[in-house]
N, C-alpha and C positions, 0 to 999 in steps of 0.2 A: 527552453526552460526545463529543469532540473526538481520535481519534488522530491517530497521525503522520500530516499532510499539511499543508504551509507555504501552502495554496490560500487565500489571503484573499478572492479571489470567492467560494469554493465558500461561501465561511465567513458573506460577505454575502447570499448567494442563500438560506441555510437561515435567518438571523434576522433578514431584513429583512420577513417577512410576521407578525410582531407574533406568532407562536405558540411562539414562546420565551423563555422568562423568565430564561436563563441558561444559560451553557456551562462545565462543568469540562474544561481544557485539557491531555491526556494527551499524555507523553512532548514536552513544552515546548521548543524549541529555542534555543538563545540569542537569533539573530534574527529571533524568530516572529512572518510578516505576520500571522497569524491575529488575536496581541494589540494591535498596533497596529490593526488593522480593525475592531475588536471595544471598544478604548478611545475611538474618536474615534463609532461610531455609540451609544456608551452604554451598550452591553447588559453588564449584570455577569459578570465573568467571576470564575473561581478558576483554579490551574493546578498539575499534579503536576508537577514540575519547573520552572524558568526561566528566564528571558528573561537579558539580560547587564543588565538595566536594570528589575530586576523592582519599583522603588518603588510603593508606592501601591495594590499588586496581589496578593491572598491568593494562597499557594502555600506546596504542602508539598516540600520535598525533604531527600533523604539531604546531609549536611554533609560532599561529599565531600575537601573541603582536609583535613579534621579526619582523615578515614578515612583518607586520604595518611600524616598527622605522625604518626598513634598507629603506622598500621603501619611506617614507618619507624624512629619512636623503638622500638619493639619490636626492629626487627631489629637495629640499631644498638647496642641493650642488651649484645646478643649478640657483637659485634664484628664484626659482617656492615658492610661496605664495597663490595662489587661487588654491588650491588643493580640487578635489573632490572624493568622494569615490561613487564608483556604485559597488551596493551589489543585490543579490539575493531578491527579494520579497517571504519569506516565508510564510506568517501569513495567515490561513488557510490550510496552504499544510502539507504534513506528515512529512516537515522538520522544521516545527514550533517547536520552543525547542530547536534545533539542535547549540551544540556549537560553531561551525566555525562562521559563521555570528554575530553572538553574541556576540562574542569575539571580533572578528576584527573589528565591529564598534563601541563597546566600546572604543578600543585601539584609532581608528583613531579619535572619537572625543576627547580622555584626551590627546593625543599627540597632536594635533592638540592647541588646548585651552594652554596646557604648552607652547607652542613655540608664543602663542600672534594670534593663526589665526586664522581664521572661519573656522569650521568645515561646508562641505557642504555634503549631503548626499542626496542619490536618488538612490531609489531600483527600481527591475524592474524585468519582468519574464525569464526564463532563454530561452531566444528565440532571436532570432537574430530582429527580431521585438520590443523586449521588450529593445534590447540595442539602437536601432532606438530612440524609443520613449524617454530613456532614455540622448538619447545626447540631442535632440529635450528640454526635461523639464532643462537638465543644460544649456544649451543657451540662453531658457527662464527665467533664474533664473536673467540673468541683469549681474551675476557677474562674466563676461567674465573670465570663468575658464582657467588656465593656464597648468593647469595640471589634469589628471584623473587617478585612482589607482584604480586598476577592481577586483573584489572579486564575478565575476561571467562568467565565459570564456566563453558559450553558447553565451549570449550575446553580447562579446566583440568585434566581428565582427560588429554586428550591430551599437557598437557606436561608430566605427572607421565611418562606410560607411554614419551614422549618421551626423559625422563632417562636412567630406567629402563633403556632399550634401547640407550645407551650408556652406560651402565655406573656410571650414577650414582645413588644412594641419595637417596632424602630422608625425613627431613628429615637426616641422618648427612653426607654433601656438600652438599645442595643446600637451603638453606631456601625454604620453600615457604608464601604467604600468601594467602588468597586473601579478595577483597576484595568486600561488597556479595552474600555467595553466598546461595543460598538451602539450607534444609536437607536439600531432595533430596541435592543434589553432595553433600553432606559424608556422609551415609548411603552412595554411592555408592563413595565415596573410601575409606570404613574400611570396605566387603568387599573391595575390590583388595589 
């Protein structure tokens, strides 16, 4: 098993002495030397996420264009139009690259723009502080966000208690989605 690191030497120096019979490829990044170095010396691979060009190459991951549409048509049901998306701030960390985020605010802005509406977006660290600051710059934005779609569950605490602390309700003001979470947060969220 393979975590985050895009080191394609590291990656030949470990399965070029014939004692490996195969690598499962964790947290896949779109442009991952690992698959390219790993496709041309033969060695099988699999991969938990992928590549932007994953043909030919088993891999599991979450459908996250799909997790975009359903939660937007959800909100949208609802007559929510000021939809915001608060994603992960990777850029610099070792999940720079990294498909999910990638993917999902791609999706949320061409879904967004196809349906006639502003795409709003606001990344933030994956800390409960970082979703703080994060409600804090959507509120700052002027464009009294009606709804928020969360693509980073660490934080998502934060921009509930974020709202909260000016004086916003959710879901009553603010609808509140949160996407890909796992079932800690959501036990966490319904004792707050």
């Amino acid at each position: 098993m393979w975590p985050v690191s895009n080191n394609a030497d590291q990656t030949t120096e470990l399965t070029s002495g014939g004692l490996v019979d195969g690598v499962l490829l964790i947290e896949t990044q779109l442009d991952d030397l690992r698959v390219n170095r790993l496709v041309e010396t033969g060695v099988p691979i699999a991969m938990i996420g992928r590549t932007r060009n994953s043909v030919g190459i088993p891999f599991v991951d979450i459908d996250f264009k799909r997790t975009v549409e359903n939660g937007l048509d959800y909100l949208t049901s609802f007559g929510k139009e000021r939809i915001a998306l608060v994603a992960e701030e990777v850029e610099g960390s070792p999940m720079a690259g990294h498909g999910a985020p990638i993917r999902t605010e791609q999706t949320f802005r061409e879904s967004m723009t196809r349906r006639g509406l502003n795409p709003i977006v606001v990344r933030c660290e994956e800390t409960p502080t970082g979703g703080r600051s994060a409600a804090a710059a959507l509120i700052g934005t002027g464009t009294n966000v009606t709804a928020i779609l969360v693509m980073n569950e660490v934080a998502a605490l934060g921009i509930v208690s974020g709202l909260s602390h000016a004086g916003l309700a959710v879901p009553a003001d603010v609808s509140f989605l949160s996407m890909v979470t796992s079932p800690e947060i959501v036990r966490s969220r319904n004792r707050c």
